[in-house]
N, C-alpha and C positions, 0 to 999 in steps of 0.2 A: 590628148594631142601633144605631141612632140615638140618641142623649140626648139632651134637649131641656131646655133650661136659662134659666130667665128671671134678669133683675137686676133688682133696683129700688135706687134711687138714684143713676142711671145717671148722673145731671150732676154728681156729686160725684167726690173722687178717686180712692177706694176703688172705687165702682162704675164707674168710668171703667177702674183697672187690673183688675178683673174679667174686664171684657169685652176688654181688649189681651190675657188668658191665654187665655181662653177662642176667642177667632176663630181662636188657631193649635193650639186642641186638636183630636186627628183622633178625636176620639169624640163632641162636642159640637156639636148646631148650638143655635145662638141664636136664640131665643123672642122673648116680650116685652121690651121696653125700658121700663121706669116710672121717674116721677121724680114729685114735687106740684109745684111751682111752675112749674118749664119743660116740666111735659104740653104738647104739641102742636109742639114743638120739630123741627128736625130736628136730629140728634146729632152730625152734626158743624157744626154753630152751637158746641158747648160742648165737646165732646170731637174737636178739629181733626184728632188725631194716629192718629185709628181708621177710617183712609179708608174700608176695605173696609165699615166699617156706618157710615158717615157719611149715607148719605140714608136712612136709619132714623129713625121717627118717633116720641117719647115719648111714651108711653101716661101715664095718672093710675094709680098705686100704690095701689093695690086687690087683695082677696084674688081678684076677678071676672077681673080680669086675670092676676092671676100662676099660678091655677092652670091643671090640665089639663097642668102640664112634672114632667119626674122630678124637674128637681133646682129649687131656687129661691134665690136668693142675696138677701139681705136687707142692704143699704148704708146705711141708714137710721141718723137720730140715736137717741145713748141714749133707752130709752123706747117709740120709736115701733116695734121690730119684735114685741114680746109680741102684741100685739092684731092685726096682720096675721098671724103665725104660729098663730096660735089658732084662726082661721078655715079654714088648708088643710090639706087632707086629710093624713093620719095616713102614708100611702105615700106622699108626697112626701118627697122630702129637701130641708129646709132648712136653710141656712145662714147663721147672723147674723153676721157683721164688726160689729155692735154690741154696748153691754157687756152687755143686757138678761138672758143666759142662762147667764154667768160663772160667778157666786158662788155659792157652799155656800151660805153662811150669810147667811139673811134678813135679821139684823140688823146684817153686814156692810154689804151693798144700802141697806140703809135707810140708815144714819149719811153711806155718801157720797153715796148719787144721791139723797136724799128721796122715796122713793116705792115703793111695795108691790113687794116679790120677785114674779118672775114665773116662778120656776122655775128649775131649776139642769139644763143640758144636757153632753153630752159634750162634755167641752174640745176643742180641733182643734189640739194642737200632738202629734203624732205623735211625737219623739223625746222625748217627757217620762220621763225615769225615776222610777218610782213604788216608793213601798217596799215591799221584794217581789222585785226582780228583773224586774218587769213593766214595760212601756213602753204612753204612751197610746195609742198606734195600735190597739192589742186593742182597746181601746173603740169605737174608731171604726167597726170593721168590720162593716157591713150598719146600721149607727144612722142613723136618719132624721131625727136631729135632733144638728145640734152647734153650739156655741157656740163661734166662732174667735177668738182670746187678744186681748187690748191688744199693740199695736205694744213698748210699753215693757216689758208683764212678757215678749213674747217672746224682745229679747233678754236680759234679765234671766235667765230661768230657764232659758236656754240657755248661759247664763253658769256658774252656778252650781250647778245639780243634781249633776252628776257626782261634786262634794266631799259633798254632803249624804247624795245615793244611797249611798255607799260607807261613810258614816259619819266621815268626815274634818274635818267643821268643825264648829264648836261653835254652836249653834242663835241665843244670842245678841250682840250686836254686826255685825251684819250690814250693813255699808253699801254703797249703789248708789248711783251718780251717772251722770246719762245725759244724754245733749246730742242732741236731735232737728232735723229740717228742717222748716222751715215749712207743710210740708204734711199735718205729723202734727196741725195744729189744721183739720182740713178748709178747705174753699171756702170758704167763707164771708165776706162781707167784715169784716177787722177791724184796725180801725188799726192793733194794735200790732203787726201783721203786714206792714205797708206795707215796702215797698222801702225809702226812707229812713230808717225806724223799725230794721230787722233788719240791713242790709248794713253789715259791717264793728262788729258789737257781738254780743255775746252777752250772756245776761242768764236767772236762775233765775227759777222760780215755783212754786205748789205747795208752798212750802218747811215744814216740821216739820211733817210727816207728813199733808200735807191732801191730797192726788193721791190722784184715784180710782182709778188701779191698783194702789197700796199693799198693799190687801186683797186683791188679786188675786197678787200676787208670793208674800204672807206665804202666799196658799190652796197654792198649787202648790211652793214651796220644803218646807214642812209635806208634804205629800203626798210629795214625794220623802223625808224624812228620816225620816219616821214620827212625828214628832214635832213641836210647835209652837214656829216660827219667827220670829223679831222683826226685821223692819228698820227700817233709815231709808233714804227714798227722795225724793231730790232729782232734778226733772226740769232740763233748761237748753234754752233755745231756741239754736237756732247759725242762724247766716248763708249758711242752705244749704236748699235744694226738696226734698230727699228723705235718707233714711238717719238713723241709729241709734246711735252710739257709747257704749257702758255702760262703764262701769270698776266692778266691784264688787271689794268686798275681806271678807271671815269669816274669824275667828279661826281657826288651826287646832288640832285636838285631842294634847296631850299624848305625841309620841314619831313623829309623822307632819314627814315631811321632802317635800324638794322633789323626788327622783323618786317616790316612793310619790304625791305630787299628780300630776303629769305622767302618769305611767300609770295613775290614775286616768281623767283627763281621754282621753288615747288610746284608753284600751279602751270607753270609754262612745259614744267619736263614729265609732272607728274601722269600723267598717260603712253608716253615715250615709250617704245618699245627699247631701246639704244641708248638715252642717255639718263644719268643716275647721278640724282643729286645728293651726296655721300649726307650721312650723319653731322650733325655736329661736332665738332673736333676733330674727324677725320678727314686727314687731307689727301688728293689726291697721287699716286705713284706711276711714272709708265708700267710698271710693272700687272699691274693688277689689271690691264685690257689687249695685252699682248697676246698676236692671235685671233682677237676679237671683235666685230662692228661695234660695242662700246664706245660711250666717253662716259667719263668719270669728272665730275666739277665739286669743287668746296669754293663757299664765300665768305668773307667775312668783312663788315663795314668797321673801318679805318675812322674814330670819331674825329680824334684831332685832325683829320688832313681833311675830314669832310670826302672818304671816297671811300668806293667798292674796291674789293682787291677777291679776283674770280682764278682760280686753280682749275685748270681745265687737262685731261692727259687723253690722250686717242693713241692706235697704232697707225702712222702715217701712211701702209700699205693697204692696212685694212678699212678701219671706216675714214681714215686721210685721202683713198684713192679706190681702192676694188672693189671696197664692202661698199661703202657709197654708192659705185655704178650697179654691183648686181642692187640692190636696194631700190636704185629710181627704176632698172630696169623692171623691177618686181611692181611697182606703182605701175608704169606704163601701160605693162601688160598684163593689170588686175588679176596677180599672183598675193599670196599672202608676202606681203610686206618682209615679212623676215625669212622667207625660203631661202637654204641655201648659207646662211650666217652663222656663223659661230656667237654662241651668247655667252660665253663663257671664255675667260682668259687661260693663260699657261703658267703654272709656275711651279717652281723659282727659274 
């Protein structure tokens, strides 16, 4: 049987790597193509490298248009996907790559995005450990509605869980520091993204505690420990098109050493189709998962500070955003798990 699966925001990046996962999945054909501004488009005008649906033409993003598909993939800016998703049918599976359906807590929502909660959906990071012993993917399965992670708390909390899940690090002093590619601020044109502007500098923002995935890291680290989590999370822009690199470091809890952390970390990933908990000594590069649903972690315990210091690298389009959704959307609808995915990076 056939799936039939529409995107909207198909001229942007996110919706653009959607549709590169999707053309080579054998279970999926491809519906509508919507976008607002470049409606009437042909798609490969804006998206060059998608030959096979290059003279496919943009539809206007509409609930008129997106329904009538099983699945529907929502690429849309913060904001905009609540009120398109409201309007389709209840047996549709949708899927937002926006923050709109993240957050627990309403007055989370409020404080960073300004504007009314629109509901809290099943997260779509699949290897989440939850307190409990349970993993998100339960959730996922047959949910017609999920909400797919920020680029940044994914590898974040792919970083981290393992030591919280287990009970190994102590809830506060928890710092993250992440360094993104330019393509984690979307399309969009913006100076400070210009080629001359980025190439050869890097440069923080968001700094003491204003990034709106902050509350999104604190929600799902919290849910792994059982308990509530405090970080500080500093984003960095790097001089690169794609990928992820986190460094996070948590205290560790009172008589816990560096293998009890390591086989923490092994036993939590080791079944993982996706994430790969590198060798000893080898540290993690974006390089090595470009392209790929991937993440790549190194740890190693810090004795004199008494902390973990976790190397986590993902490609922010792929399993940061697209690979993610096709992934829960593969859960949802009791597909193999990994249909559709690239396992393998690009290089150089």
């Amino acid at each position: 049987m056939t799936i039939t699966a529409a995107v909207s925001g198909a001229s942007g990046y996110a919706g653009g790597e959607v549709l590169r996962l999707l053309a080579n999945h054998p279970e999926i054909e491809i519906g509508a193509i919507t976008a607002h501004s470049s409606a009437g488009s042909r798609l490969g005008e804006l998206q060059p490298h998608l030959l096979s649906l290059a003279d496919r033409t943009i539809t206007e993003t509409t609930a008129e248009n997106l329904a009538g598909h099983d699945v529907v993939f929502l690429a849309l800016p913060h904001g905009a996907s609540a009120a398109v998703a409201a309007q389709l049918p209840e047996d549709t599976l949708v899927i937002d790559a926006g923050a709109d359906h993240r957050l627990e807590d309403p007055e989370a929502w409020f404080k960073f995005y300004r504007s009314e909660h629109a509901g809290t959906w099943p997260y779509g990071l699949p290897e989440l450990m939850l307190d409990g012993g349970h993993r998100q993917r339960e959730k996922l399965q047959g949910a017609r509605r999920i909400a797919v992670p920020g680029c940044y708390p994914t590898s974040a909390l792919l970083a981290l869980v393992p030591g919280f899940a287990a009970g190994l690090l102590e809830p506060q002093d928890v710092v993250i520091v992440s360094a993104s590619g330019t393509s984690g601020a979307g399309k969009s044109a913006k100076p400070h993204l210009l080629g001359s502007e980025v190439m050869g500098s890097m440069s923080p923002y968001g700094v003491g505690g204003g990034h709106r995935h902050t509350p999104e890291i604190e929600q799902g680290l919290s849910n792994s420990a059982g308990e509530s989590v405090t970080i500080s999370f500093t984003p960095t822009l790097a001089p690169m098109s794609r990928g992820i690199l986190t460094t996070a470091t948590a205290r560790v809890k009172p008589g816990v050493d560096g293998a009890t952390l390591r086989a923490a970390w092994s036993d939590a990933y080791g079944d993982e189709e996706f994430i790969h908990v590198l060798p000893e000594g080898q540290w993690p590069a974006t390089q090595m998962v470009l392209g790929s649903n991937n993440a790549a972690i190194q740890l190693a315990f810090d004795e004199h500070a008494g902390r973990v210091i976790v190397s986590s690298v993902i490609d922010n389009l792929t399993k940061g955003t697209a690979g993610g959704a096709v992934q829960s959307m593969n859960i949802a609808l009791g597909l193999p798990e990994g249909a559709g995915l690239a396992q393998l990076g690009v290089a150089p």
